[in-house]
PABA-742440 format. One line per 5 residues: number of its first residue (from 0); for each residue y negated, x negated, z negated of N, C-alpha, C. Coordinates in Angstrom, 2 decimals. Atoms other than C-alpha are relative to their C-alpha. Example, Ala and Ser with C-alpha at 12.3 -4.5 7.8 and 13.67 -1.06 7.14 Angstrom:
0) 1.19 -0.89 0.00 4.50 -12.30 -7.80 -1.20 -0.90 0.00 | 1.19 0.82 0.06 1.06 -13.67 -7.14 -1.09 0.77 -0.73;
END
This chain:
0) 1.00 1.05 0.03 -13.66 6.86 -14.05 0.56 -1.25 0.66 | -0.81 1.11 -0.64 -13.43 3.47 -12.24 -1.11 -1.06 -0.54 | 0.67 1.86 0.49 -14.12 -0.33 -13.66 0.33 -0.74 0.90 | -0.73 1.19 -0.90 -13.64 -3.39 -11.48 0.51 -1.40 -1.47 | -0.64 0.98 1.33 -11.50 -5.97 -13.85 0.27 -1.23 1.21;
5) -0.21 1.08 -0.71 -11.29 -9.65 -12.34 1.50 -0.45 -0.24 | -1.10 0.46 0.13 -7.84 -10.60 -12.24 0.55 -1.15 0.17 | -0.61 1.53 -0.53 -6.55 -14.25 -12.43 1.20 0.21 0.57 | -1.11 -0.40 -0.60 -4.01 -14.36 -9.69 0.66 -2.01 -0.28 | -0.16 1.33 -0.42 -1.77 -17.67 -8.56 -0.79 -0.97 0.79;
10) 0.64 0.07 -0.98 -4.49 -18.36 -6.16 -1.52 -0.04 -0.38 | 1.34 -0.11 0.24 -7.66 -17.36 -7.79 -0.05 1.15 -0.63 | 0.24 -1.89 0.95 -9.60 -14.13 -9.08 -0.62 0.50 0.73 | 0.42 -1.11 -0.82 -9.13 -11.24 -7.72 -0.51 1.48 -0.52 | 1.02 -1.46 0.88 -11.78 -8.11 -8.38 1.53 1.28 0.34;
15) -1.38 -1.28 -0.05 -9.15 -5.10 -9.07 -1.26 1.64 -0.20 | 1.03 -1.30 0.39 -11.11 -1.50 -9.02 1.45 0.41 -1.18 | -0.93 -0.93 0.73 -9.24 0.56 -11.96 -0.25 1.38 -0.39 | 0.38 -1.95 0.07 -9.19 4.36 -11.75 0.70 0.99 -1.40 | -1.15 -0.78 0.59 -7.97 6.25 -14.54 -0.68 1.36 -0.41;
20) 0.32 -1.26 1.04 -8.69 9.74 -16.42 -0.89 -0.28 -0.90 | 0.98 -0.08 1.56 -10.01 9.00 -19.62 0.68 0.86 -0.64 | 0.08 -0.71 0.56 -9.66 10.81 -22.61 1.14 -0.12 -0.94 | -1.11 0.07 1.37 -6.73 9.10 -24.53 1.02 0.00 0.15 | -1.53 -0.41 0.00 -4.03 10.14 -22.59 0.57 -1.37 1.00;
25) -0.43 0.68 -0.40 -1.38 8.16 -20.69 0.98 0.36 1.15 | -0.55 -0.25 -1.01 -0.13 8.10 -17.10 0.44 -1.50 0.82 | -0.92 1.22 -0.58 2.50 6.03 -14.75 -1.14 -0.52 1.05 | 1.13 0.96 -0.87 0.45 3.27 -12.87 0.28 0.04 1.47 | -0.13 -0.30 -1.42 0.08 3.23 -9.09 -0.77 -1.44 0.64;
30) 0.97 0.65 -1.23 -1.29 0.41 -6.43 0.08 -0.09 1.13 | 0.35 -0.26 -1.34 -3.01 0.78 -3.68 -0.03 -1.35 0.96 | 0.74 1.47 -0.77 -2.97 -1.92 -1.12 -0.20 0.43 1.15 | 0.36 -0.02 -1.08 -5.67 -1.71 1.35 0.34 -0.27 1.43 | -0.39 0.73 -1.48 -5.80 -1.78 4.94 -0.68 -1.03 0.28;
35) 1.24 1.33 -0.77 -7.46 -4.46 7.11 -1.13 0.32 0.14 | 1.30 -0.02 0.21 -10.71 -3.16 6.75 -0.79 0.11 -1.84 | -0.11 0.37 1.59 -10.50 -3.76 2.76 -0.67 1.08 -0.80 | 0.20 -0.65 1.45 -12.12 -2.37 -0.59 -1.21 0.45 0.74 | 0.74 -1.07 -0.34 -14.56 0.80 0.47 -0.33 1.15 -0.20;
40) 0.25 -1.21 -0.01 -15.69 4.01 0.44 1.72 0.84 -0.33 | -0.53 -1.40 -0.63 -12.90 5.61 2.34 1.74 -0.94 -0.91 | -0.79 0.02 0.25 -10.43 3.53 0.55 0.44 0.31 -1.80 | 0.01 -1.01 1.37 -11.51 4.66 -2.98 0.14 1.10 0.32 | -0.31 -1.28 -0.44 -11.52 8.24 -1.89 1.74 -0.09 -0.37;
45) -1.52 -0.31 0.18 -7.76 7.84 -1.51 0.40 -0.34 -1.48 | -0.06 0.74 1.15 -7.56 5.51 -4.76 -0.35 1.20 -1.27 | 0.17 -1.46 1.12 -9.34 8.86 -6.75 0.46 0.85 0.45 | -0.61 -1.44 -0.35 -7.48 11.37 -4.90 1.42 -0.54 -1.18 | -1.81 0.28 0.71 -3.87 9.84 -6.37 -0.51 -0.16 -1.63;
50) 0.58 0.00 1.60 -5.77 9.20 -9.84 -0.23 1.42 -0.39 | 0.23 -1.17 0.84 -6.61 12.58 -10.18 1.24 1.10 -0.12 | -1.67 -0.81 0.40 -3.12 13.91 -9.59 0.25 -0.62 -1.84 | -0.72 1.04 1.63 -2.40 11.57 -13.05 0.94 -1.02 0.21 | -0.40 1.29 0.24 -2.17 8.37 -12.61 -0.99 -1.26 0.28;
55) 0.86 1.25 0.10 -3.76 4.95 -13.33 0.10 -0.61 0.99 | 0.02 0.67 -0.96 -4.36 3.39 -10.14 -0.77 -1.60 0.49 | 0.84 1.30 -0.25 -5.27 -0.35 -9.24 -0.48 0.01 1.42 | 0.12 0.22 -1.56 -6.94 -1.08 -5.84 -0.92 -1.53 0.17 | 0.64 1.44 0.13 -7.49 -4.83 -5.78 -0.53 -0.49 1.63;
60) 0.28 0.97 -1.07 -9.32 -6.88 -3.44 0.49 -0.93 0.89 | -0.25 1.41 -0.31 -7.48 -8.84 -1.36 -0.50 -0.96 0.95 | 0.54 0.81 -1.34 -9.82 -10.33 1.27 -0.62 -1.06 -1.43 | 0.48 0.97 0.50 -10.60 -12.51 -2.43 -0.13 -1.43 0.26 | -0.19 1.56 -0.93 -9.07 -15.63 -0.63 -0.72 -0.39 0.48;
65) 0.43 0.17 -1.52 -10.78 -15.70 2.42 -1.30 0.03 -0.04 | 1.26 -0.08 0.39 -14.09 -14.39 1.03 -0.52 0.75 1.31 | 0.42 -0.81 -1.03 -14.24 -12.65 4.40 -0.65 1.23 0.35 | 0.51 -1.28 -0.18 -16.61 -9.55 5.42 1.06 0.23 0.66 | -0.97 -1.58 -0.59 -14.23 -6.37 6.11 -0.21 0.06 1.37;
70) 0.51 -0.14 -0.82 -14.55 -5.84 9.42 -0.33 1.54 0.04 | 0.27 -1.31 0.28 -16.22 -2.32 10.43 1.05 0.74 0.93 | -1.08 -0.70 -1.08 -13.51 -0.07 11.96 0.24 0.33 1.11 | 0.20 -0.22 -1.64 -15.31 1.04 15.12 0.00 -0.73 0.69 | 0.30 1.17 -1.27 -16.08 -2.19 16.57 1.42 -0.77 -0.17;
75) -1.12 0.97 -0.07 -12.92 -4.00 15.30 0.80 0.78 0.97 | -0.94 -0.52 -0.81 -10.69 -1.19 17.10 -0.68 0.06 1.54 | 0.25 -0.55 -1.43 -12.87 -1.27 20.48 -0.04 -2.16 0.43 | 0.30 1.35 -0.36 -13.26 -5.65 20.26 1.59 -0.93 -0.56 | -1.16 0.72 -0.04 -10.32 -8.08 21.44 -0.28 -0.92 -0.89;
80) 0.38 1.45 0.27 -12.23 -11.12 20.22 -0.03 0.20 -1.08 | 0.11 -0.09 1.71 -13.02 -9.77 16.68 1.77 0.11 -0.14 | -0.86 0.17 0.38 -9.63 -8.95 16.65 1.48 -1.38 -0.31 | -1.01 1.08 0.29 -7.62 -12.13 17.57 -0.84 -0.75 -0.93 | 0.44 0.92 1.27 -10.48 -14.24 15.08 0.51 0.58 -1.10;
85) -0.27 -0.32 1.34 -9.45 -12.07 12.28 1.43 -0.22 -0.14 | -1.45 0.35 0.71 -5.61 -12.47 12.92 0.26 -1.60 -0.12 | 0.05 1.07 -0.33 -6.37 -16.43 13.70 -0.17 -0.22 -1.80 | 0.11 0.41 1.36 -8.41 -16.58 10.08 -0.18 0.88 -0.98 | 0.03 -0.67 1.35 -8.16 -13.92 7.76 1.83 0.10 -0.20;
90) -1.12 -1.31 0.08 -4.91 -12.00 8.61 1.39 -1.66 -0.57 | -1.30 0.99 0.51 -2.48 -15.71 7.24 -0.12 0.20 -1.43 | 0.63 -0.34 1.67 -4.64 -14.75 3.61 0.48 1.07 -0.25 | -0.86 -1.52 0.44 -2.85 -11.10 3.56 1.24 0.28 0.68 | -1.54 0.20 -0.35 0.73 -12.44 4.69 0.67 0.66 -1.36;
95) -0.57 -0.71 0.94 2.85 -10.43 2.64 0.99 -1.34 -1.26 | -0.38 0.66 0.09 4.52 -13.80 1.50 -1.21 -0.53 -1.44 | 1.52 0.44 0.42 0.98 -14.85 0.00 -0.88 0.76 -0.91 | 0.62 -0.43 1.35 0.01 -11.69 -1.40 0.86 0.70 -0.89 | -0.77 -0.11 0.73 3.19 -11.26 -3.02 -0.19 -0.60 -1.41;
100) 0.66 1.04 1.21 1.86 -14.25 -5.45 -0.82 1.23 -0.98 | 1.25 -0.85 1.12 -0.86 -11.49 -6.66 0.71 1.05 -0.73 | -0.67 -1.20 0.53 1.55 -8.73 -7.63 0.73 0.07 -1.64 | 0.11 -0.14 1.30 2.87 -10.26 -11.04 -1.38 -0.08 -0.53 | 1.47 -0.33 0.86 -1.09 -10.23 -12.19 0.12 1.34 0.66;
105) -0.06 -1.54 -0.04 -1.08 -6.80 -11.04 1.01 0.70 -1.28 | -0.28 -0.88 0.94 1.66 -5.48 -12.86 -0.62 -0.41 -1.32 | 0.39 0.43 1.47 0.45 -7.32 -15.92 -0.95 0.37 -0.43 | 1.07 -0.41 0.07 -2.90 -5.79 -15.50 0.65 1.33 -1.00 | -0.14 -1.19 0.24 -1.21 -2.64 -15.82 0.92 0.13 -1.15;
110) -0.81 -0.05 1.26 1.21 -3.56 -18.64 -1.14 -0.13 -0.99 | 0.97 0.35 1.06 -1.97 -4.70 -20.47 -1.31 1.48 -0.65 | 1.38 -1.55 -0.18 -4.04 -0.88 -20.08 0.80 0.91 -1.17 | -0.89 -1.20 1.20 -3.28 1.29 -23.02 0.11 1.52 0.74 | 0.20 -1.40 -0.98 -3.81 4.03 -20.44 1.34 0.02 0.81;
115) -0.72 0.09 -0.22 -0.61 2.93 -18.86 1.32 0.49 -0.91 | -1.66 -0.59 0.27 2.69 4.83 -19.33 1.16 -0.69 0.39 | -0.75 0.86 -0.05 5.84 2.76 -19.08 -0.34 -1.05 0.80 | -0.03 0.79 -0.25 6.68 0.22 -16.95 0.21 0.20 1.87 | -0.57 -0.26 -1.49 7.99 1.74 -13.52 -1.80 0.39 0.57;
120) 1.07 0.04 -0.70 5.47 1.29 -11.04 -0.34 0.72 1.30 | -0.28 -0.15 -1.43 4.32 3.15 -7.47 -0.86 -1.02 0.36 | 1.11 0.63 -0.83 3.00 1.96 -4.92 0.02 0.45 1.35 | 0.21 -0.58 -1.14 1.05 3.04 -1.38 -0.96 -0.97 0.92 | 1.01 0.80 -1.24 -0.20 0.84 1.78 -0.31 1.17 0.93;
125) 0.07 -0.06 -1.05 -1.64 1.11 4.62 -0.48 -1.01 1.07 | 0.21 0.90 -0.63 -1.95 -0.63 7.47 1.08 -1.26 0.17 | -0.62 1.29 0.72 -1.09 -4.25 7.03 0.70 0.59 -1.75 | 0.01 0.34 1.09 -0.94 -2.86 3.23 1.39 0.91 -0.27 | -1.08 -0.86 -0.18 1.98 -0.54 4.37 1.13 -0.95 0.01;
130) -0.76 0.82 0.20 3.84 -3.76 4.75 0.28 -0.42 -1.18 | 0.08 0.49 1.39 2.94 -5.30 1.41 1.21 0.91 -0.66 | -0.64 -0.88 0.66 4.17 -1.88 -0.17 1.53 -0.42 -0.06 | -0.92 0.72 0.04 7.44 -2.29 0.95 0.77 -1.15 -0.23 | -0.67 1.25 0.35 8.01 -5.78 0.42 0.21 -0.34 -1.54;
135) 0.19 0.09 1.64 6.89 -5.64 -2.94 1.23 1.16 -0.85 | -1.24 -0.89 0.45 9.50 -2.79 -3.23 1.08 -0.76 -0.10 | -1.50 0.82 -0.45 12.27 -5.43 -2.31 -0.13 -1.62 -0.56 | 0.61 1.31 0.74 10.38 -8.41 -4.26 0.51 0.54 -1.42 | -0.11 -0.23 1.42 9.86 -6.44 -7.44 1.14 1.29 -0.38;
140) -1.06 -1.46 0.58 13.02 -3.58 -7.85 0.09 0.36 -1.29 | 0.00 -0.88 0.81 12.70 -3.64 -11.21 -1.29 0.61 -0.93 | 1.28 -0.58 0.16 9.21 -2.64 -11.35 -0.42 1.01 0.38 | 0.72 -1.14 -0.84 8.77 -0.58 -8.21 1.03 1.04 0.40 | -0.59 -0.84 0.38 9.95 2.82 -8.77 0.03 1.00 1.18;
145) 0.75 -1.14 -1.09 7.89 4.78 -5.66 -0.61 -1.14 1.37 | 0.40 0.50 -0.61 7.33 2.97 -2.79 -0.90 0.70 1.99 | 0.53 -1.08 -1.76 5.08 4.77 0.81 -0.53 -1.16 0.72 | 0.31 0.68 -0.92 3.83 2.84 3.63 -0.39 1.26 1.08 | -0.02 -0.92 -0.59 1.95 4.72 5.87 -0.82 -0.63 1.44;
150) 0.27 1.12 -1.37 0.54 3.37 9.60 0.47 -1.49 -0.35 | -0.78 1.34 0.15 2.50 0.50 8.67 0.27 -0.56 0.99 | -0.36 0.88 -1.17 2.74 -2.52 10.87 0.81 -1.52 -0.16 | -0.85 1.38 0.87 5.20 -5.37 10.21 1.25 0.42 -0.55 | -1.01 -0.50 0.62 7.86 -3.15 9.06 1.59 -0.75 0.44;
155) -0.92 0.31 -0.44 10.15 -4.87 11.09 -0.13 -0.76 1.15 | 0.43 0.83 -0.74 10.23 -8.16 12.13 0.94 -1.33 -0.34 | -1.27 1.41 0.15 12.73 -12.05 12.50 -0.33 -0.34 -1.08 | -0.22 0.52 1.09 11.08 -12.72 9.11 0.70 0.45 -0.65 | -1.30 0.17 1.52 13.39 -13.67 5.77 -0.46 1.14 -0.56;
160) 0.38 -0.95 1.09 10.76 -11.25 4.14 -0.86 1.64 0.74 | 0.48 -0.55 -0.65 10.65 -8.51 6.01 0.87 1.55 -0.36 | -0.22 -0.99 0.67 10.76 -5.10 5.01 1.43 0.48 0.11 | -1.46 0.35 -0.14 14.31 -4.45 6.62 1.05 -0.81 -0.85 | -1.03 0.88 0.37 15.88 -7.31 5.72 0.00 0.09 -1.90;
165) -0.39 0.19 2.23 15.03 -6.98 1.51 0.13 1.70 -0.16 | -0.80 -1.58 1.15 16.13 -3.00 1.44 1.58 -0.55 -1.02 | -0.66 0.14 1.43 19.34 -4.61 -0.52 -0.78 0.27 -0.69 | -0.05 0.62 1.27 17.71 -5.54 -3.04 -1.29 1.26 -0.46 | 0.90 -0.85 0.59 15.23 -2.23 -3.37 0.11 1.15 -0.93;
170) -0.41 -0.84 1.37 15.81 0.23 -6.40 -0.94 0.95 0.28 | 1.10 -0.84 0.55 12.60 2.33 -5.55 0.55 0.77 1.23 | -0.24 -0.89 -1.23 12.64 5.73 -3.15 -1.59 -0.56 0.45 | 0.86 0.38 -1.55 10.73 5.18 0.19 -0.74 1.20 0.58 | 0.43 -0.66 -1.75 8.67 6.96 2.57 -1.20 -0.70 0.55;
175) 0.58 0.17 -1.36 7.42 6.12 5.61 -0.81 0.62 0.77 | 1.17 -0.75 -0.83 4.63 7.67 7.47 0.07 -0.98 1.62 | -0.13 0.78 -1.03 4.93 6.45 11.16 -1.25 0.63 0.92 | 1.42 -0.76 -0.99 1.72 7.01 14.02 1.24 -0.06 1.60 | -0.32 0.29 -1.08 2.42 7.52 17.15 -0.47 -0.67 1.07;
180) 0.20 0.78 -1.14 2.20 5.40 20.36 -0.65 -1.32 -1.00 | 0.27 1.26 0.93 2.00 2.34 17.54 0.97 -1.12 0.21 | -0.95 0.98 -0.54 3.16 -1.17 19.22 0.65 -0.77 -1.58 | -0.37 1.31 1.14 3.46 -2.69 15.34 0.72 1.08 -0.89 | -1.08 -0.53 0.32 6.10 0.17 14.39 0.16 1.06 0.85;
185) -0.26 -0.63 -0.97 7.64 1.66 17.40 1.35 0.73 0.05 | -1.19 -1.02 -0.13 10.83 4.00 18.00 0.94 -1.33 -0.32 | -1.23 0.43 0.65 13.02 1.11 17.53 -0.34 -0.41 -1.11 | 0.50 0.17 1.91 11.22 -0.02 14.59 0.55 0.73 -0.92 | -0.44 -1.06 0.78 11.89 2.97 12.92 1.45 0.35 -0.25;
190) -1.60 -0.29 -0.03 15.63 3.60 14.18 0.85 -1.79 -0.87 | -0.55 0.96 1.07 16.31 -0.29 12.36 0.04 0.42 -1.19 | 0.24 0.24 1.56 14.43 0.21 9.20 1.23 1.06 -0.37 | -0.90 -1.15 0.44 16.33 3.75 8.98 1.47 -0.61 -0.30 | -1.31 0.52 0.25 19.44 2.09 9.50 0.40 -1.46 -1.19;
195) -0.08 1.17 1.06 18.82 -1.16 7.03 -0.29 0.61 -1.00 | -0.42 -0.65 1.49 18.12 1.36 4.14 0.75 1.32 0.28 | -1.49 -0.85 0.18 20.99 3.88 4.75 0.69 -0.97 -0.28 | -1.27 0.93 0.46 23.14 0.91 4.86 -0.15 -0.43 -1.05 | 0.71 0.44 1.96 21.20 0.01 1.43 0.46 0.52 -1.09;
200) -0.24 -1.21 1.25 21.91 3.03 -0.07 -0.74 0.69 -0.72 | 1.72 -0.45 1.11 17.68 3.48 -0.52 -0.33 1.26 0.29 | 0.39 -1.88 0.06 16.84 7.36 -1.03 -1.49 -0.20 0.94 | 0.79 -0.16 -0.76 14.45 7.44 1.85 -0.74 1.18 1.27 | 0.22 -0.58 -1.07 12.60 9.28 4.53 -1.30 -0.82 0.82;
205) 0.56 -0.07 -0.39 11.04 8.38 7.30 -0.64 0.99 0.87 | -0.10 -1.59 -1.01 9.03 10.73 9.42 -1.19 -0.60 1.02 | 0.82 0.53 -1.02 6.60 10.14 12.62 -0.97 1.20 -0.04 | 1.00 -1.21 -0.55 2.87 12.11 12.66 -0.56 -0.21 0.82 | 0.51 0.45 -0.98 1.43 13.17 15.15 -1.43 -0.28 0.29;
210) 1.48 0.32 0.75 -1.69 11.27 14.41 0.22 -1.69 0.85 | 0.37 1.90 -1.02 -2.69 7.21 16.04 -0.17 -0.55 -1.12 | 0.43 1.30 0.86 -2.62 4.13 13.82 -0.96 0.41 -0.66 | 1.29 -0.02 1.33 -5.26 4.21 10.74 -0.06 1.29 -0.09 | -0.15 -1.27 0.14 -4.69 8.05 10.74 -0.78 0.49 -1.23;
215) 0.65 0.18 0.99 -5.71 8.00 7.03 -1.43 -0.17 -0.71 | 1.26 0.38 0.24 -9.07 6.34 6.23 -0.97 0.75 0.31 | 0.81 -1.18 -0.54 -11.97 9.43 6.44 -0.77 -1.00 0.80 | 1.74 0.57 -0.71 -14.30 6.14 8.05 1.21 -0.45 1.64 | -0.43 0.40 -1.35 -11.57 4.84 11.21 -0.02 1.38 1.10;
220) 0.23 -0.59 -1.04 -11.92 6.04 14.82 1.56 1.10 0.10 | -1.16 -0.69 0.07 -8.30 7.50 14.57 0.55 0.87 -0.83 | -0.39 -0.50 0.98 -8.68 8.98 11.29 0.28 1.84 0.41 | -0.90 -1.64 0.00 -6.81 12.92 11.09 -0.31 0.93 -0.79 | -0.38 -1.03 1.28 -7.80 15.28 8.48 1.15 1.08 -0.39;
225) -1.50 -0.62 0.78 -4.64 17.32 8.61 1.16 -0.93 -0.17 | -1.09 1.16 0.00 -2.39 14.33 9.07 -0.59 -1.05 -1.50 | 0.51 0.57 0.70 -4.45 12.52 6.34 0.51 1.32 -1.53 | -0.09 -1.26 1.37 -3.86 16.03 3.82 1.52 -0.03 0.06 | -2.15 -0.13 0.10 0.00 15.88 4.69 0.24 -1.18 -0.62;
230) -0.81 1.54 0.75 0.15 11.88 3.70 -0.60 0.51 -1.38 | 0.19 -0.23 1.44 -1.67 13.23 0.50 1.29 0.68 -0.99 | -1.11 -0.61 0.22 1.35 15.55 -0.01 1.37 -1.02 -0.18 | -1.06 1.10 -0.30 4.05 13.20 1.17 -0.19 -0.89 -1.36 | 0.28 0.82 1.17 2.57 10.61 -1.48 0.46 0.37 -1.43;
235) 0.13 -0.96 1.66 2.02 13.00 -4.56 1.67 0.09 -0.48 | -1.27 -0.38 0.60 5.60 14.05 -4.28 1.07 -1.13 0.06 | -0.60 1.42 0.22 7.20 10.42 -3.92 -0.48 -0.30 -1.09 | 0.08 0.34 1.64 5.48 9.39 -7.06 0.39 0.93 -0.99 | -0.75 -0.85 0.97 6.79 12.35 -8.85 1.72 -0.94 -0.53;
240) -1.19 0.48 0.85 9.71 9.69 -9.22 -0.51 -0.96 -1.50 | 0.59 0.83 1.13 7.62 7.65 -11.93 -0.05 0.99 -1.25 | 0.34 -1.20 1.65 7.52 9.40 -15.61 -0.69 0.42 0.13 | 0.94 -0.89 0.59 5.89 11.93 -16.74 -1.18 -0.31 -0.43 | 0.71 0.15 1.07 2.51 11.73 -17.97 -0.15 0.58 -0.81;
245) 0.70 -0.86 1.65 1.68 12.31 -21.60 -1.17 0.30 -0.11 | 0.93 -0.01 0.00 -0.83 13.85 -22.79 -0.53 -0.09 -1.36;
END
């Protein structure tokens, strides 16, 4: 079943969808952070696919800031102009810096759900939200237990807070989903991050499909259905590091 719960963040309130089972029992929590075309169809779909493995999943809103319509996938990926207005005025409102602020009301959401099983947390982007993931892996270590990123863009970049640069400080296992012919994580992209968590010491994999940016989402122009059924896989068995659910 899914509720939307308003969440007071540092910033404001943000609508959270919450997916869980029902029925009494208790499973390790999960959040989703959207891509750049935000809270939808195709991004619940994913949000109840990982819930119905067993687990409580949040998938919050974050275009709450900005108050901005989503853009629609086909026209944003075929239009320059939609695209530089949205990185001009939306895309500074889902700086990973910014929506780092929202992540203690997240976990607290999820400390507060009697449906929630401990405390260790996953978590899965895409997109832009593939960045978040990670950062929040290297923000919160002793929260985030499971961390994926999958068409991730930003992975690696001169910022302080940038997925690279905070593997020290990350405690959770990784994976990476990489697209191909993708200028916002490219072959050296990949050969850094790899090398800033080996030198970490973070239980990781990355791997490259052969699938285009937004691969994922059943509504984008690039979306994959076998590359989309493998990140389902990939996922499932990275959160197998979070407890057990009871039943």
């Amino acid at each position: 079943m899914m509720r939307t719960v308003d969440v007071r963040t540092a910033d404001g309130t943000c609508p959270v969808e919450v997916f869980s089972l029902g029925g009494g029992g208790q499973w390790p929590g999960v959040i989703v952070f959207m891509d750049i075309f935000g809270v939808r169809p195709a991004m619940r779909e994913i949000a109840q696919r990982v819930c119905d493995a067993g687990y409580v999943v949040l998938l919050p809103d974050l275009y709450y800031r900005s108050g901005a319509t989503p853009p629609v996938p086909a026209e944003f990926f075929s239009d320059r102009a939609l695209q530089a207005e949205w990185s001009k005025t939306v895309g500074p409102t889902l700086s990973a810096a910014t929506v780092m602020r929202d992540v203690p009301a997240l976990l607290g959401l999820l400390d507060s759900l009697p449906e929630v099983q401990g405390t260790k947390v996953g978590i899965t982007g895409y997109c832009r939200g593939g960045q978040l993931s990670l950062v929040a892996a290297g923000t919160f270590p002793d929260r985030v237990a499971a961390a994926a990123s999958y068409h991730g863009a930003g992975l690696v970049t001169d910022a302080p807070d940038s997925p690279h640069r905070l593997a020290p400080n990350m405690k959770a296992r990784v994976y990476v989903g990489g697209a191909i012919e993708d200028g916002g994580f490219t072959d050296a992209h990949k050969a850094a991050l790899e090398k800033a968590l080996t030198d970490a010491g973070v239980d990781h994999l990355i791997e490259t499909y052969q699938a285009h940016h937004g691969w994922v989402p059943s509504d984008t122009p690039a979306h994959d259905p076998a590359a989309a059924e493998r990140h389902f896989g990939t996922l499932l068995a990275l959160l197998a590091a979070l407890p057990k659910a009871k039943s």
